[in-house]
N, C-alpha and C positions, 0 to 999 in steps of 0.2 A: 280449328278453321271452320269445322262445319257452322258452331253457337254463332259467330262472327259471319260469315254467309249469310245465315239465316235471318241477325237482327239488324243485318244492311240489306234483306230484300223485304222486311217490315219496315223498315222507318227512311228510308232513300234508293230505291233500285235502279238508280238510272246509270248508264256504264259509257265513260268519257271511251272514245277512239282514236286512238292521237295518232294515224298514218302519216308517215314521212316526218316526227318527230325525232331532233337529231339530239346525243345527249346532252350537247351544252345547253340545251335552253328546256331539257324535257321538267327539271324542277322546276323552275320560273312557273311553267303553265301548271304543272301539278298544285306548286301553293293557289293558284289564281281558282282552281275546280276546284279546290278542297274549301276554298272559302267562300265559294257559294254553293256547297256543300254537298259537291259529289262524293261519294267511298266507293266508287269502282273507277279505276283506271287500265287502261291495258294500250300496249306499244303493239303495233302488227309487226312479227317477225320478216315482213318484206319493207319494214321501215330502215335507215341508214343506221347502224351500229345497233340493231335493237335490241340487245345480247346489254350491250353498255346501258344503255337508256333503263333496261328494265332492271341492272343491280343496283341504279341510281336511286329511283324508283322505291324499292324492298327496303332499300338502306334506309331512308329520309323520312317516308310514310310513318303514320304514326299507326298502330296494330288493326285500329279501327276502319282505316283505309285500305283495301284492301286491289291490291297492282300484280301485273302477270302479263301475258302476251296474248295477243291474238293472231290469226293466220296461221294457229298449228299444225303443222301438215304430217309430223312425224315423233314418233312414240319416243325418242330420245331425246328430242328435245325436252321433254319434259322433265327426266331427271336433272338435266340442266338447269333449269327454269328452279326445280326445287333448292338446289345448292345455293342457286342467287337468292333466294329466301322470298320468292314469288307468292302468289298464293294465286290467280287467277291461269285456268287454260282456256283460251276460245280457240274455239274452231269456226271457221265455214262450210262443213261440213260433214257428216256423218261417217267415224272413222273407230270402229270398233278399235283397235288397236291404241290409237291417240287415247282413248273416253278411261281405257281399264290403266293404262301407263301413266297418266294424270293423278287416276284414285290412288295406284300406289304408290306415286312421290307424293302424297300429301296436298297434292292439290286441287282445287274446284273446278269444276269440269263443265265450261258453259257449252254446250255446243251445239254446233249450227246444222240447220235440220230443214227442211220443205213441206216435203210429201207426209202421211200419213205414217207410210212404214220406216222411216227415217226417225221422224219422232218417235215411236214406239220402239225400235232399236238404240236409239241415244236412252232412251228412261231404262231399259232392262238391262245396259250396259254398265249404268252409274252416273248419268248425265245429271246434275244439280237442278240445273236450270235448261231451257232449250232457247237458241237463239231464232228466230223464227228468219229467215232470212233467203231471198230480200223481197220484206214485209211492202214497202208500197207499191212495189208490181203486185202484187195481191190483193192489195185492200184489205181494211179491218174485217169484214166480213169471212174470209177464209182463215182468220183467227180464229173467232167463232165455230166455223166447221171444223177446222182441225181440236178444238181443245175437246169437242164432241165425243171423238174417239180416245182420248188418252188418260188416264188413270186419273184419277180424284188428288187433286193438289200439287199435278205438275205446273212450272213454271214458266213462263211462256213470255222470254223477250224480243219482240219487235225491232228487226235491225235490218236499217237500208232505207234512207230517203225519210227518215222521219225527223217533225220538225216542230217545229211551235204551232203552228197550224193543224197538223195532224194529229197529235198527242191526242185530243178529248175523241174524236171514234175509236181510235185504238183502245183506249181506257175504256172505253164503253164495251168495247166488243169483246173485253174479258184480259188485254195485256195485264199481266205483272209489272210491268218495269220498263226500261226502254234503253236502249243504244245508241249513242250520234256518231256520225262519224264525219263528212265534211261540213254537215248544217251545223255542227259544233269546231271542227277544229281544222284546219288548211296549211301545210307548211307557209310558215312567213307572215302569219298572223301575229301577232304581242300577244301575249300575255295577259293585257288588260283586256283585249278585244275580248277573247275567250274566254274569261270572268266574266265577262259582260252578258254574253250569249250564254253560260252555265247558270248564269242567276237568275235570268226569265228563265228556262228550263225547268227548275227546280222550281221556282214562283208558281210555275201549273202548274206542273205534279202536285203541290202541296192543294192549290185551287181543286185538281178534281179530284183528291182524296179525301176532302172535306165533303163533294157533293154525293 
């Protein structure tokens, strides 16, 4: 899971948020990100059946894709999440217990973090990546200050209010990758919409990975 982590936050880091996604329609949108070439997906566990949606999910994905839950609030779910054949844990926030329960079912441990000491407690715990959250009440700027202090090669995803507009400061100010969550996805949107808005997404990230 790690190699796979790894060469989806080299060649595509950006992580679909599908809240309120119900499971009869969570594939529909899943092929619709995948083919404007998302490989992070994740259901938040306060979504309608997210338990269902996310063995949809694990089942369908193809290995390169890599699907799990967000809004983890609690270390047993995560054994759960493992059994459905998950591979993603988000959090929103810094949960020593959630970060170490994650590592030992086998799964990637994105989690969500603020403050300086939050950060540095998610990285010493096992955190993969850190979700920086919620990054536009802070401004790309406080990216910058935070990655100041944390260890050479942490990962640092931008998550809350980011959008097609703001992606190029964030990218500048040092993100890894980045998170959508209504500027990408709204219960009761198609399918196609949200292809739509995944393919300009991905269309910048590739623009400002070239500059």
């Amino acid at each position: 899971m790690t190699d796979v982590f790894d060469k989806v936050m080299d060649e595509m880091p950006l992580v679909a948020v599908l809240r309120g996604v119900r499971p009869e329609e969570v594939l529909l949108v899943a092929d619709a990100l995948m083919s404007a070439g998302f490989r992070m997906i994740e259901v938040p566990l306060n979504s309608p059946d997210a338990f269902e949606s996310i063995a949809r999910l694990a089942k369908h994905c193809p290995p390169e894709v890599l699907t799990g839950a967000g809004t983890v609030l609690h270390p047993e779910d995560c054994g759960r999440l493992a059994v459905l054949g998950a591979s993603l844990t988000v959090t929103p926030n810094t949960e020593v217990e959630v970060i170490e329960a994650a590592a030992r079912a086998g799964l990637v441990p994105l989690i969500g973090c603020l403050t300086p000491s939050e950060a540095i407690q998610a990285v010493r715990h096992g955190a993969r990546a850190l979700k920086v959250f919620p990054a536009s009440r802070m401004g790309p700027a406080y990216l910058r200050d935070i990655r100041a202090v944390l260890p050479s090669g942490t990962k640092l995803i931008p998550v809350g209010g980011i959008n097609l507009q703001t992606m190029e400061d964030f990218h500048a100010a040092g993100a890894d990758g980045f998170g959508f969550g209504t500027n990408l996805y709204v219960p009761g949107q198609s399918a196609a919409e949200v292809g739509a808005i995944a393919g300009d997404l991905v269309a910048e990230y590739n623009r400002l990975r070239r500059h």
